[in-house]
PDB file of N, CA, C and O in Angstrom:
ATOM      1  N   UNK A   1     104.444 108.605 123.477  1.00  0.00           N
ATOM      2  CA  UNK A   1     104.994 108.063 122.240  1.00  0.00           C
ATOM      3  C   UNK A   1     104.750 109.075 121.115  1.00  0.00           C
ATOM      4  O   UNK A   1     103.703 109.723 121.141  1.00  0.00           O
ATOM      5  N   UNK A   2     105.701 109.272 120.063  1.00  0.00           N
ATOM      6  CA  UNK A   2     105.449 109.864 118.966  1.00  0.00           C
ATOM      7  C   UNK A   2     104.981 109.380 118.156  1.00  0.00           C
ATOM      8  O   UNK A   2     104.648 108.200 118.274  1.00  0.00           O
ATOM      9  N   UNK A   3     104.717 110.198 116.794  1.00  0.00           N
ATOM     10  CA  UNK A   3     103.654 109.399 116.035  1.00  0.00           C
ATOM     11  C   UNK A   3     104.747 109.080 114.861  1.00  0.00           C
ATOM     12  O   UNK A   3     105.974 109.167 114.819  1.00  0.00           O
ATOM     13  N   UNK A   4     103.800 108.695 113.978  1.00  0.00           N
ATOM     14  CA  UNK A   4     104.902 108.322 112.579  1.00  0.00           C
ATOM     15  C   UNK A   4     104.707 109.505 111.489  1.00  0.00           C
ATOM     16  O   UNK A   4     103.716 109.913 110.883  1.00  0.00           O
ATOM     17  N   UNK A   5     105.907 109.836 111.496  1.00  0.00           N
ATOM     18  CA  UNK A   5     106.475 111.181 110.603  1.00  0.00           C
ATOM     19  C   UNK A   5     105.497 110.780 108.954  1.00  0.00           C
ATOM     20  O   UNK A   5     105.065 109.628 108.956  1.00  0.00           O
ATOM     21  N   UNK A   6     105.284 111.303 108.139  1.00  0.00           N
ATOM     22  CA  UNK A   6     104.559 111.500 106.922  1.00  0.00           C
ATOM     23  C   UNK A   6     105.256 112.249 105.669  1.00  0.00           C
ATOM     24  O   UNK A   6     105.188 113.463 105.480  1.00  0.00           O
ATOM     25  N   UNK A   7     105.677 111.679 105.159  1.00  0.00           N
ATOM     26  CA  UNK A   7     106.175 112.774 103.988  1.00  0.00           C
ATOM     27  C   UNK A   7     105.527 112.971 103.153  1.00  0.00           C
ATOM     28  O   UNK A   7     104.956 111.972 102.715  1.00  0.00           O
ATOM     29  N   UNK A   8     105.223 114.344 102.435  1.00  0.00           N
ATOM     30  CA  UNK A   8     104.018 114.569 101.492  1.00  0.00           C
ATOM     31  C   UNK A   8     104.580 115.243 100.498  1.00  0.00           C
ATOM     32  O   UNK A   8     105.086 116.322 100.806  1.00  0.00           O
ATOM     33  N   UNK A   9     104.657 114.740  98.850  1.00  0.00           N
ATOM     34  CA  UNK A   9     105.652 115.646  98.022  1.00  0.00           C
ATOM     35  C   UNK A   9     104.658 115.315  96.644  1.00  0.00           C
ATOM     36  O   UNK A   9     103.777 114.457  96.586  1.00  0.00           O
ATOM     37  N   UNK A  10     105.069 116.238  95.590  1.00  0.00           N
ATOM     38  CA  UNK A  10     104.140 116.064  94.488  1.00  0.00           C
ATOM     39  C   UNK A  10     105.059 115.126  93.636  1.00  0.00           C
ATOM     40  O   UNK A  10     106.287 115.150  93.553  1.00  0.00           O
ATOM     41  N   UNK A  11     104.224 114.353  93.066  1.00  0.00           N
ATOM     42  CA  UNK A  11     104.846 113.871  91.892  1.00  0.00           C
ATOM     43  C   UNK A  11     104.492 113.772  90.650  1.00  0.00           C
ATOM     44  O   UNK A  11     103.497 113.177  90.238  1.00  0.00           O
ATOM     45  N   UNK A  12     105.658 114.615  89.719  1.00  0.00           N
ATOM     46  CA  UNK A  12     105.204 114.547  88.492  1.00  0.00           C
ATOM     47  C   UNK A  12     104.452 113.746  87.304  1.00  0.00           C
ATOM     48  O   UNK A  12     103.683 114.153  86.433  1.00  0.00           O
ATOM     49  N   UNK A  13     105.106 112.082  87.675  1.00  0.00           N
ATOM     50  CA  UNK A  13     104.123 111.243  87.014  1.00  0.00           C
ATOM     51  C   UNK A  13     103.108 110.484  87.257  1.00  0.00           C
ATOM     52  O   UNK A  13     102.661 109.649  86.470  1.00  0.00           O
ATOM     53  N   UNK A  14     102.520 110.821  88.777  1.00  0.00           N
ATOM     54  CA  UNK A  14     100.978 110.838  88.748  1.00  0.00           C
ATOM     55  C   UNK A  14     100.722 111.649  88.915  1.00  0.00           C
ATOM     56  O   UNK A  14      99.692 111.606  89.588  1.00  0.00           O
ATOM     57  N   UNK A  15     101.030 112.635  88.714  1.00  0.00           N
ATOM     58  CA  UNK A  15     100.348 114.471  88.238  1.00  0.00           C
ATOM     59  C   UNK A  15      99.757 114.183  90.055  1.00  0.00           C
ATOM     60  O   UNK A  15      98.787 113.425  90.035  1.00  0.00           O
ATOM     61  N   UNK A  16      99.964 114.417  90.835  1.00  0.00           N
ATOM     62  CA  UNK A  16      99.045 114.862  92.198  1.00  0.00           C
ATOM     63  C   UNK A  16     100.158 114.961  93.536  1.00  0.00           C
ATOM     64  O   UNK A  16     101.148 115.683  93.419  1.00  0.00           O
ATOM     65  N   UNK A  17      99.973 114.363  94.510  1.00  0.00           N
ATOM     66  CA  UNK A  17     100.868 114.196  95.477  1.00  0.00           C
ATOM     67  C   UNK A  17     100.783 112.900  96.389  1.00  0.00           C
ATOM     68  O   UNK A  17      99.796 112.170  96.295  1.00  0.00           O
ATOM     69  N   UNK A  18     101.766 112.626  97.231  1.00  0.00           N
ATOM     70  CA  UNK A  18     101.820 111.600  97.522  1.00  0.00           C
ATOM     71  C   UNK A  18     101.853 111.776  98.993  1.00  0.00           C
ATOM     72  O   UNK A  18     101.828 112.924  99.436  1.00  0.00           O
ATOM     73  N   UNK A  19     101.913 110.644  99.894  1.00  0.00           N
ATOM     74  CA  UNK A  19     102.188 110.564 100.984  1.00  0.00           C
ATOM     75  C   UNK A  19     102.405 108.806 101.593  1.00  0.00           C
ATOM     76  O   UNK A  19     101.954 107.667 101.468  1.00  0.00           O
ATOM     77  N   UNK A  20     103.462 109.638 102.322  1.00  0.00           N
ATOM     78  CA  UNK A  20     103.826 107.948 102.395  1.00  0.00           C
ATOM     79  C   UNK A  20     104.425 108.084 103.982  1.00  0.00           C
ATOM     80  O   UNK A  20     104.618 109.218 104.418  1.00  0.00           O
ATOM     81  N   UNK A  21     104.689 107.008 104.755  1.00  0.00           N
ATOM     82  CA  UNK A  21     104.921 106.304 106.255  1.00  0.00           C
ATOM     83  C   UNK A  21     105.999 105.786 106.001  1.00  0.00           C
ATOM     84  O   UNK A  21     105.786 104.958 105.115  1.00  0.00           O
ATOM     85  N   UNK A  22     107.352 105.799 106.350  1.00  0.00           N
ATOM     86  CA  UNK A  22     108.386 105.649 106.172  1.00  0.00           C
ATOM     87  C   UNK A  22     108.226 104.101 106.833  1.00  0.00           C
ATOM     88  O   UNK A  22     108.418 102.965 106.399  1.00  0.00           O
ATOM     89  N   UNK A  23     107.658 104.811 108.433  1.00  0.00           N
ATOM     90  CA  UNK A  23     107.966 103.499 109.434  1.00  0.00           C
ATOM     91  C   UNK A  23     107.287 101.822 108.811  1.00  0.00           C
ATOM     92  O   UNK A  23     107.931 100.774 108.777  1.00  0.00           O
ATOM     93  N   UNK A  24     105.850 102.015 108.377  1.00  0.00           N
ATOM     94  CA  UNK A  24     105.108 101.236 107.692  1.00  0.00           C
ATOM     95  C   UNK A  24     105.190 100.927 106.187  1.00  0.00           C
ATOM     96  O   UNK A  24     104.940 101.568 105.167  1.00  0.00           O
ATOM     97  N   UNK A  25     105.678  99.584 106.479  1.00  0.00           N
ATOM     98  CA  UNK A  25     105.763  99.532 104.801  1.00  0.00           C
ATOM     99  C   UNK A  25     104.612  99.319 103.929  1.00  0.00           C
ATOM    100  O   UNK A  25     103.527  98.862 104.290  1.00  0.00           O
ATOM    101  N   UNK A  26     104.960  99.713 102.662  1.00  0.00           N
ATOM    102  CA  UNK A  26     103.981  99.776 102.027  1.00  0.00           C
ATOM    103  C   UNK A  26     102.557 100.798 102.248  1.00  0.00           C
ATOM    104  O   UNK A  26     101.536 100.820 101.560  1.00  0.00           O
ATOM    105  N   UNK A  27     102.861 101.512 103.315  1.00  0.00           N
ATOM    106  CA  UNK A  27     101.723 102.499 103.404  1.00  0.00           C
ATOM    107  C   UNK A  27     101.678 104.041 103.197  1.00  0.00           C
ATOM    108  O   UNK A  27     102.365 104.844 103.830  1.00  0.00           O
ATOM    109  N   UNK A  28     100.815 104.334 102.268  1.00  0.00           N
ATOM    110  CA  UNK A  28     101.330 105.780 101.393  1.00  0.00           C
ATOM    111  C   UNK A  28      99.724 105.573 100.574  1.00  0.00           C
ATOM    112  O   UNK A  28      98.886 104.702 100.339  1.00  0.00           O
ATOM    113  N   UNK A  29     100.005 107.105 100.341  1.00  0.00           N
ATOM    114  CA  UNK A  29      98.457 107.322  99.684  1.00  0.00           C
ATOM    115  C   UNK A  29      98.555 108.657  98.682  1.00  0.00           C
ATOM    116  O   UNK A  29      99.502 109.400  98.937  1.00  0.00           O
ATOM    117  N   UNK A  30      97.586 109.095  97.441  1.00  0.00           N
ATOM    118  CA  UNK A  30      97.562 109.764  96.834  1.00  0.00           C
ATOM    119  C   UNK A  30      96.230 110.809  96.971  1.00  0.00           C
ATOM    120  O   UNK A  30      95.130 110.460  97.398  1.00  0.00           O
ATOM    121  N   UNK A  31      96.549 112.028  96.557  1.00  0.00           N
ATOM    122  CA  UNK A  31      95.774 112.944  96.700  1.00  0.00           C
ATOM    123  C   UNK A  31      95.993 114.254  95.375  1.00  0.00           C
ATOM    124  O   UNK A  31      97.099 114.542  94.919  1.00  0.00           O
ATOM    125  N   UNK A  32      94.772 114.864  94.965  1.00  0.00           N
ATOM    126  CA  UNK A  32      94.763 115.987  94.397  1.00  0.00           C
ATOM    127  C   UNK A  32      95.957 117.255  94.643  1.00  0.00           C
ATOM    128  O   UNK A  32      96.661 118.000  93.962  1.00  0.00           O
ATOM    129  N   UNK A  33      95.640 116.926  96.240  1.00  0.00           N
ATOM    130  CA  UNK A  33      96.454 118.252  96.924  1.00  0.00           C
ATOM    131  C   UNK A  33      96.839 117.638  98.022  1.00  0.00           C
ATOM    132  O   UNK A  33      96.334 116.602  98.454  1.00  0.00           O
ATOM    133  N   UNK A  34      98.294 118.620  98.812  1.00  0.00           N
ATOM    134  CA  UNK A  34      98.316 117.674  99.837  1.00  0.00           C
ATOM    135  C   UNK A  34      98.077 117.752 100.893  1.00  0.00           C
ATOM    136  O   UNK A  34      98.899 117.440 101.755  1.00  0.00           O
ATOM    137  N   UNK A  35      96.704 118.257 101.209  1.00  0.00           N
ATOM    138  CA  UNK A  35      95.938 117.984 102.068  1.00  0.00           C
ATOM    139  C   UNK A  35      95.290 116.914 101.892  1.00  0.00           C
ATOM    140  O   UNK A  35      95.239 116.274 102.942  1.00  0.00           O
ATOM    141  N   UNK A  36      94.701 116.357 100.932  1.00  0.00           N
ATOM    142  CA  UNK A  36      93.797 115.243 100.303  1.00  0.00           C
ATOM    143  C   UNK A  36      94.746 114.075 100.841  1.00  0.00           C
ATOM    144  O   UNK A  36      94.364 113.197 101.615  1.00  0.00           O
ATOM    145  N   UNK A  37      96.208 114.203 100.252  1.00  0.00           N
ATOM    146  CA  UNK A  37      96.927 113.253 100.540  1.00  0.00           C
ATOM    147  C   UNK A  37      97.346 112.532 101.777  1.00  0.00           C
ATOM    148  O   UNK A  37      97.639 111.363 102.025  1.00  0.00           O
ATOM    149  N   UNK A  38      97.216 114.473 102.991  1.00  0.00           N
ATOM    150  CA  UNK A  38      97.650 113.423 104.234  1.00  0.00           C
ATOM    151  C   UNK A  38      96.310 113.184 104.601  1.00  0.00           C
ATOM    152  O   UNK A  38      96.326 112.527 105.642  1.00  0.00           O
ATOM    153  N   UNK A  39      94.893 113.463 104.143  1.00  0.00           N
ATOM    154  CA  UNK A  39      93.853 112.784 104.629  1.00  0.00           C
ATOM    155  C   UNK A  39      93.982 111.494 104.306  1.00  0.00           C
ATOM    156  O   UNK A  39      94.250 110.830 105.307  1.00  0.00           O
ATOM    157  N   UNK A  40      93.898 110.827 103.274  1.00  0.00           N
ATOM    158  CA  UNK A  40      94.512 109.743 102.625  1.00  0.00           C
ATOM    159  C   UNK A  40      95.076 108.895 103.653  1.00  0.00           C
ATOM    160  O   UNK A  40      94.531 107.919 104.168  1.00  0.00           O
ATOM    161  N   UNK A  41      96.523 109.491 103.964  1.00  0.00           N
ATOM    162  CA  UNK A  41      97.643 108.638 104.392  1.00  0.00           C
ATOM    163  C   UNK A  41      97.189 108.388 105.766  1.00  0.00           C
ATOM    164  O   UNK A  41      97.774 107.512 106.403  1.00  0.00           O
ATOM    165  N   UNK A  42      96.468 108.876 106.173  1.00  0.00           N
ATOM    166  CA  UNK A  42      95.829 108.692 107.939  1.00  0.00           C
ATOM    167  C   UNK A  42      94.948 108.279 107.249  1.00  0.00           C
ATOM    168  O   UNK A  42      95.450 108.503 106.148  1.00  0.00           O
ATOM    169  N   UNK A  43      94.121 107.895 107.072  1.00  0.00           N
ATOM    170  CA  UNK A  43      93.361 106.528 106.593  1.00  0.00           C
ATOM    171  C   UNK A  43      93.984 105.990 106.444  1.00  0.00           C
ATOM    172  O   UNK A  43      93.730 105.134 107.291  1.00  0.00           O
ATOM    173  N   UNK A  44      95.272 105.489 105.690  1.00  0.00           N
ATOM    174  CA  UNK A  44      95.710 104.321 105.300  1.00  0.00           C
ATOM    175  C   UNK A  44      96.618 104.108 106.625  1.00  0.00           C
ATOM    176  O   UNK A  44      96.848 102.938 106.932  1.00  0.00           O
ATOM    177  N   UNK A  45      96.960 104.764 107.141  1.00  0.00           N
ATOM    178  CA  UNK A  45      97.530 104.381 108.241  1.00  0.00           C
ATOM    179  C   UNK A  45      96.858 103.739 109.551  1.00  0.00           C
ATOM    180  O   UNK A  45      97.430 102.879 110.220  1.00  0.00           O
ATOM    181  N   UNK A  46      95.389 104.324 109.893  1.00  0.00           N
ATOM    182  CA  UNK A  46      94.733 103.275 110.772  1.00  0.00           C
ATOM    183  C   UNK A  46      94.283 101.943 110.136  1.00  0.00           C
ATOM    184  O   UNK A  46      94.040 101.067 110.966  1.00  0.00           O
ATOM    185  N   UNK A  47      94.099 101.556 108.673  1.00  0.00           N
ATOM    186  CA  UNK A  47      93.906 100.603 108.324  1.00  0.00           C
ATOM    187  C   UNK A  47      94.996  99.723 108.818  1.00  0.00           C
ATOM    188  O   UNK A  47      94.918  98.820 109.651  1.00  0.00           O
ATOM    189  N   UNK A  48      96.207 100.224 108.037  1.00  0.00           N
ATOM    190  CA  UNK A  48      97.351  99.549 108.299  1.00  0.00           C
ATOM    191  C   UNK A  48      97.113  98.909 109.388  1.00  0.00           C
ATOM    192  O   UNK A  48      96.859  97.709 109.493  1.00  0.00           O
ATOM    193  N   UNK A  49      97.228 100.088 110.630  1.00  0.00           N
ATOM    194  CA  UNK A  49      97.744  99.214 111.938  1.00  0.00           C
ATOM    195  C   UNK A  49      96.396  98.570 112.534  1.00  0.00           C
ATOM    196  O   UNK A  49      96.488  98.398 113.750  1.00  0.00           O
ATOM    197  N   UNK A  50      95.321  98.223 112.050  1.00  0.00           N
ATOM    198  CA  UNK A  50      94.225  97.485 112.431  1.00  0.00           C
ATOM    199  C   UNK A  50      94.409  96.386 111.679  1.00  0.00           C
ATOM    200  O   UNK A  50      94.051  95.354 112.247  1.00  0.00           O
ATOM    201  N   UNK A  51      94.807  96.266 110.690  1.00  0.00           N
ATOM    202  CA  UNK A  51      95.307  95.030 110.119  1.00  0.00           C
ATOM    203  C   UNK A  51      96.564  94.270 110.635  1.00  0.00           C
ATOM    204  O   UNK A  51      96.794  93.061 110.591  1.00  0.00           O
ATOM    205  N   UNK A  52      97.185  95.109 111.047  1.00  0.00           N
ATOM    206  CA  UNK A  52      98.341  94.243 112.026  1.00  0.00           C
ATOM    207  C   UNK A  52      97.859  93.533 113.204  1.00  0.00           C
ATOM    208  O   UNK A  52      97.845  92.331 113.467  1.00  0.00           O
ATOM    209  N   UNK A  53      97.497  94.479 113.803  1.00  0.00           N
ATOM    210  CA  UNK A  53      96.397  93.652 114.955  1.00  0.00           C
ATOM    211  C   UNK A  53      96.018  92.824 114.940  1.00  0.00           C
ATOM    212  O   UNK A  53      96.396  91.899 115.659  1.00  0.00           O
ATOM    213  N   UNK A  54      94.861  92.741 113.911  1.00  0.00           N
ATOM    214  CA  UNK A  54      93.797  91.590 113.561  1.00  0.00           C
ATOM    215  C   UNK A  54      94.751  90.530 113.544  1.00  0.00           C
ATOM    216  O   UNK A  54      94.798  89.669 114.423  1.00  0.00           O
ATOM    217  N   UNK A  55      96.024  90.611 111.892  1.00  0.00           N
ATOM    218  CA  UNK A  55      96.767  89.415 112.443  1.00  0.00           C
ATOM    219  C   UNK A  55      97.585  89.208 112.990  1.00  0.00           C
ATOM    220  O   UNK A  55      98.329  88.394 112.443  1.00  0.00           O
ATOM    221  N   UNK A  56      98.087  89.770 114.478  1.00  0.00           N
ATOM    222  CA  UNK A  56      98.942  89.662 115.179  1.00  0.00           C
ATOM    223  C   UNK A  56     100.310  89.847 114.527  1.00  0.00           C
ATOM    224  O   UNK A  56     101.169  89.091 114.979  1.00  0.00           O
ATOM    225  N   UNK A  57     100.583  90.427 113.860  1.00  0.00           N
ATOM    226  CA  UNK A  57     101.712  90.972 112.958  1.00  0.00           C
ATOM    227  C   UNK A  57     102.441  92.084 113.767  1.00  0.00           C
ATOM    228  O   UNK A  57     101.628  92.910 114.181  1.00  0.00           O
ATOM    229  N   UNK A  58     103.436  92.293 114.038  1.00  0.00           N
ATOM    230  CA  UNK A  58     104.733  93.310 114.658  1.00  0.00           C
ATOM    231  C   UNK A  58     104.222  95.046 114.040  1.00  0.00           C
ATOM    232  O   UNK A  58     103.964  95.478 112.917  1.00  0.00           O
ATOM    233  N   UNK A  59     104.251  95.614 115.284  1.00  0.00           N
ATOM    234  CA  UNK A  59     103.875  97.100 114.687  1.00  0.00           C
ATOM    235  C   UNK A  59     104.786  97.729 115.046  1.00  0.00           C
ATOM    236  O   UNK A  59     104.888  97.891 116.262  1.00  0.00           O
ATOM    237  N   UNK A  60     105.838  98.351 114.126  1.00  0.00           N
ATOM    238  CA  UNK A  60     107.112  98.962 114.557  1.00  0.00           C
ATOM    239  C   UNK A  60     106.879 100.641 115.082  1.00  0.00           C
ATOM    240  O   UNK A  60     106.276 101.569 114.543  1.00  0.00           O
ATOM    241  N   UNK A  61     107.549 100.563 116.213  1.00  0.00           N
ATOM    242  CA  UNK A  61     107.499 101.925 116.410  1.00  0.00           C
ATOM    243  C   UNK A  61     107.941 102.880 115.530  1.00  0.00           C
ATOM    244  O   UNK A  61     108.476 102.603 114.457  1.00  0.00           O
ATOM    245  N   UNK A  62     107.695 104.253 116.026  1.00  0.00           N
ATOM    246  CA  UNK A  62     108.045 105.031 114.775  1.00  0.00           C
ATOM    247  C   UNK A  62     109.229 105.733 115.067  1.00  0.00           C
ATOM    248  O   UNK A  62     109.322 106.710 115.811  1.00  0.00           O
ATOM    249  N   UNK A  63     110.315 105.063 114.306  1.00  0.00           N
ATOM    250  CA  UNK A  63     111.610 105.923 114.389  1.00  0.00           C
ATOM    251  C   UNK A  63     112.013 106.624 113.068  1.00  0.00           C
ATOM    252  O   UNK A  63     113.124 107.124 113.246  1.00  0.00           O
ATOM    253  N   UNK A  64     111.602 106.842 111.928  1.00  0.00           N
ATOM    254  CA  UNK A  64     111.874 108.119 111.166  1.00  0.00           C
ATOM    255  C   UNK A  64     111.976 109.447 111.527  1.00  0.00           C
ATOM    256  O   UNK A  64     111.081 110.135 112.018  1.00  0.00           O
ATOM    257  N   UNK A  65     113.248 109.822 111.230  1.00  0.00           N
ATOM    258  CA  UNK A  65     113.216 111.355 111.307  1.00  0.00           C
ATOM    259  C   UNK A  65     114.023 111.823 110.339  1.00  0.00           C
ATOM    260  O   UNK A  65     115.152 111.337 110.275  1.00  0.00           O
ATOM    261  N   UNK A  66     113.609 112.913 109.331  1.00  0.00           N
ATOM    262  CA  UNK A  66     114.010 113.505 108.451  1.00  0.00           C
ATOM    263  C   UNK A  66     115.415 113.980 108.776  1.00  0.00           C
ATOM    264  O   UNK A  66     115.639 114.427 109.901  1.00  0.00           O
ATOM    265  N   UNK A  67     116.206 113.923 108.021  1.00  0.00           N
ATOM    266  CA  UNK A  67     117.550 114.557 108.020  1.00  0.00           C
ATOM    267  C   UNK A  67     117.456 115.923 108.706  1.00  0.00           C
ATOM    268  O   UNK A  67     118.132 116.202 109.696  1.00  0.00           O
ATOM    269  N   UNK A  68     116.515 116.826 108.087  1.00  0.00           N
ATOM    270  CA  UNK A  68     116.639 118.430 108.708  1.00  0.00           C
ATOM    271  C   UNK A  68     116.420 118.213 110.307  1.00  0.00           C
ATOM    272  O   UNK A  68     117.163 118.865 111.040  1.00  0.00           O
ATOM    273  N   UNK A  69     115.503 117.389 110.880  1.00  0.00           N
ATOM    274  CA  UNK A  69     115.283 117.389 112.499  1.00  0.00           C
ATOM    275  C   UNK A  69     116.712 116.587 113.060  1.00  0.00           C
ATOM    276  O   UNK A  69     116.951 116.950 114.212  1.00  0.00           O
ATOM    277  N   UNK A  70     117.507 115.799 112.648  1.00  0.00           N
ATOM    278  CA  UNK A  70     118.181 115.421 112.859  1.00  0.00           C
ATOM    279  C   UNK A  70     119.063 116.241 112.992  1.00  0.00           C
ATOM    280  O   UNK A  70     119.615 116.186 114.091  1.00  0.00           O
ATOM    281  N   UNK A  71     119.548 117.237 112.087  1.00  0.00           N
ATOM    282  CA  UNK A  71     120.434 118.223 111.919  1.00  0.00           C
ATOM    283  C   UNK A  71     120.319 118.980 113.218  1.00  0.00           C
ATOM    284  O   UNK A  71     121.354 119.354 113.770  1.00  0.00           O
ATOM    285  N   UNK A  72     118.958 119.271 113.830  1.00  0.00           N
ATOM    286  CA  UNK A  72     118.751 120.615 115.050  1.00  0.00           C
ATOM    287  C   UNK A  72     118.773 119.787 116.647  1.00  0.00           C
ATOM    288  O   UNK A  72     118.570 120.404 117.692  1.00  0.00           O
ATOM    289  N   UNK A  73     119.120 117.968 116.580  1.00  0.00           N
ATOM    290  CA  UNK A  73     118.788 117.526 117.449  1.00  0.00           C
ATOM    291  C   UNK A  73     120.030 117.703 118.321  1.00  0.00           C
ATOM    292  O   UNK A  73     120.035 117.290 119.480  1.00  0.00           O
TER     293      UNK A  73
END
């Protein structure tokens, strides 16, 4: 299985960068740099899916793929 794609981009109005899980909603995290950020977002991402668990909640596989991989597929 693949994992879930991550997008990591700066944003100007929280001055830092972001990262966010397309597949998972609501799960995305902030960082200084974006390394900080995808440390972040993998934390927030095993939370996530341990919280699904716990309450038996649907864990969608990960089908995001950026336009550019799409383009070479």
């Amino acid at each position: 299985m693949s994992d879930y794609h991550i997008n990591v981009f700066y944003s100007e109005e929280d001055g830092g960068y972001i990262a966010d899980i397309p597949d998972l909603k609501s799960c995305s995290a902030f960082g200084a740099t974006p390394e900080a950020a995808l440390h972040e977002a993998l934390r927030a991402k095993a939370a996530w899916l341990e919280t699904a668990r716990l309450h038996g909640k649907a864990i969608p596989l990960p089908r995001y793929r950026p336009a550019i991989y799409a383009m070479s597929a």
